[in-house]
C-alpha positions as CSV (number, residue, x, y, z in Angstrom):
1,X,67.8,-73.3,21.1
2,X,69.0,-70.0,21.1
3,X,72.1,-68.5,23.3
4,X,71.5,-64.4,24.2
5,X,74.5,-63.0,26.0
6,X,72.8,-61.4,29.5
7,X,73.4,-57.3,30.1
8,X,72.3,-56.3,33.4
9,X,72.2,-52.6,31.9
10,X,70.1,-53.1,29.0
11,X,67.4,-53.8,31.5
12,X,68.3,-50.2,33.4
13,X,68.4,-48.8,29.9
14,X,64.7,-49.0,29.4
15,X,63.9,-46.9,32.4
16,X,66.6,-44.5,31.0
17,X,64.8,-44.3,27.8
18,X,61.5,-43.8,29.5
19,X,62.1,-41.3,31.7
20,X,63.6,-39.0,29.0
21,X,60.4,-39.4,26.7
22,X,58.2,-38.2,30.2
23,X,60.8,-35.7,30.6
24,X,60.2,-34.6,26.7
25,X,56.7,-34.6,26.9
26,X,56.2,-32.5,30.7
27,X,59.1,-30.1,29.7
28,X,57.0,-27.3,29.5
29,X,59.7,-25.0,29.9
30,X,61.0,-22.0,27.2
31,X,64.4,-22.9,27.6
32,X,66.5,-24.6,24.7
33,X,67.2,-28.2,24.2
34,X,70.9,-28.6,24.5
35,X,72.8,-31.3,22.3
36,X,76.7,-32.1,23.2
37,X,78.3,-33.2,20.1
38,X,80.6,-36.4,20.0
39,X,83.6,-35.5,19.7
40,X,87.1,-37.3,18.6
41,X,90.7,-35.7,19.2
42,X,93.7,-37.0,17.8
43,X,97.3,-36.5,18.2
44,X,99.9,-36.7,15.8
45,X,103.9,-35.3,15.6
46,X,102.5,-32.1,13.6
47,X,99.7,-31.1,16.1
48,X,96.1,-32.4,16.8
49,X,93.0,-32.9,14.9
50,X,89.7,-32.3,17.0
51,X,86.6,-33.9,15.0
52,X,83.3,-33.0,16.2
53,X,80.3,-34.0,14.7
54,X,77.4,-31.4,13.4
55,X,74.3,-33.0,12.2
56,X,71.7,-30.8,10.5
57,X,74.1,-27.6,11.0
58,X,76.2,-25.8,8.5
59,X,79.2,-23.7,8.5
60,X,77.5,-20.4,9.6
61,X,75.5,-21.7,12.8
62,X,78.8,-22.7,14.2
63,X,81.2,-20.3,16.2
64,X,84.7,-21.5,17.1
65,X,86.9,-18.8,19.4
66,X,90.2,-19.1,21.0
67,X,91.1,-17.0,24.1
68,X,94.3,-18.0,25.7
69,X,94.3,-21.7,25.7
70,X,90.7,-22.2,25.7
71,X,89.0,-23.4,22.4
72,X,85.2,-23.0,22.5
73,X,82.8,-24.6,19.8
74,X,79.2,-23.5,20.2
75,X,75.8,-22.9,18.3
76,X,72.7,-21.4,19.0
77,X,70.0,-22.2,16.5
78,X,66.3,-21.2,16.2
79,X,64.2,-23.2,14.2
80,X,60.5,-23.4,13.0
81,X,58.5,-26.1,11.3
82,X,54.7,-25.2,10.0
83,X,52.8,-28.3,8.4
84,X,49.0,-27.0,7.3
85,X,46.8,-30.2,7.6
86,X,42.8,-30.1,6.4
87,X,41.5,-27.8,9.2
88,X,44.3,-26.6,11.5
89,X,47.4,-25.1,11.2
90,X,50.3,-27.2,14.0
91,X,53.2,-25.1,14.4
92,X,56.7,-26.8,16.5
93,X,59.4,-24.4,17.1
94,X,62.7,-25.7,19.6
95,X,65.5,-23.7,20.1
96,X,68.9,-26.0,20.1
97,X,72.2,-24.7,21.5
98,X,75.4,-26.2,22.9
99,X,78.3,-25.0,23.9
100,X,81.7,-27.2,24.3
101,X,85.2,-26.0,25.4
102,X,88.5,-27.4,25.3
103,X,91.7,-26.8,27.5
104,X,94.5,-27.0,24.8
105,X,97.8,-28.2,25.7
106,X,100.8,-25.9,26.1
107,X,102.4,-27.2,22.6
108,X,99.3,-26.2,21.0
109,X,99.8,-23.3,18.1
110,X,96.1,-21.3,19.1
111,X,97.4,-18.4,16.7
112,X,97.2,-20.8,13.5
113,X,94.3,-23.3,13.9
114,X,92.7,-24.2,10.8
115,X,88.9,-25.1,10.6
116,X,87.4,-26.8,8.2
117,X,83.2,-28.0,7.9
118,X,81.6,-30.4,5.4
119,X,78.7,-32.9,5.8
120,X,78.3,-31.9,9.4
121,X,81.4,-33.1,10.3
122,X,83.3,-30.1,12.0
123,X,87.1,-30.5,11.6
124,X,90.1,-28.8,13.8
125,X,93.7,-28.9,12.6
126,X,95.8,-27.0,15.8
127,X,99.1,-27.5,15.1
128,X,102.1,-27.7,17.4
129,X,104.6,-24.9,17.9
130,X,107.8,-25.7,16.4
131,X,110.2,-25.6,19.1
132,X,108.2,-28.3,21.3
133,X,108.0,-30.8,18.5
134,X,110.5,-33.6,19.0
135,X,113.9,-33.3,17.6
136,X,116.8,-36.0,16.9
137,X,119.9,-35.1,18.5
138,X,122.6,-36.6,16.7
139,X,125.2,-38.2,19.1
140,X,128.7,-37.6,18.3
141,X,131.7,-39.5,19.2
């Protein structure tokens, strides 16, 4: 005998999964797919790391800008695939974009943010001003 743990949502999650292959197949629209990246930030005493994954992109399909506090990631990419079978020739062309933005906090240092890309794996280094990093205060008697 056999003991399977029971998930209500794995039941809901076929629907989900249907619906978006109906949705993929009656999208006859010439607008781009759009594909949010996962992302991972983390905070440290020298400033934060922002992680965001890239699959399939390289260095020069991704833009990164700054404007005040607001970090923006984003990519727009065009492609085309052409496979010539026996008698026909079946072209597929999808435009991707996405376009992700960030509030940064007011410790952030947006004048010296380092970025760095390899194996699709976008990484941030924004570190933090000097002044609001914590500072030991030695206490004198």
């Amino acid at each position: 005998m056999t003991l399977v743990k029971y998930n209500p949502r794995n039941s809901m999650r076929l629907y989900d999964d249907f619906d978006r292959i109906l949705d993929s197949f009656f999208n006859t629209s010439s607008s781009p797919r759009v594909r949010m990246p996962s992302v991972d930030i983390r905070n440290s005493e020298s400033g934060y790391t922002l992680e965001a994954e890239l699959p399939g992109l390289t260095e020069k399909d991704v833009d990164v800008q700054v404007e005040e506090n607001l970090l923006t990631i984003s990519s727009k990419q065009s492609e085309e695939k052409e496979e010539k079978k026996e008698r026909y020739i079946m072209k597929e062309r999808s435009d991707m974009e996405f376009r992700r933005s960030f509030v940064l906090p007011k410790d952030a240092d947006n004048q010296n943010i380092e970025a760095l890309f390899k194996n699709g794996l976008l990484t941030l280094n924004i570190p933090k001003l000097p002044e609001t990093k914590p500072r030991q205060i030695q206490v004198k008697s």
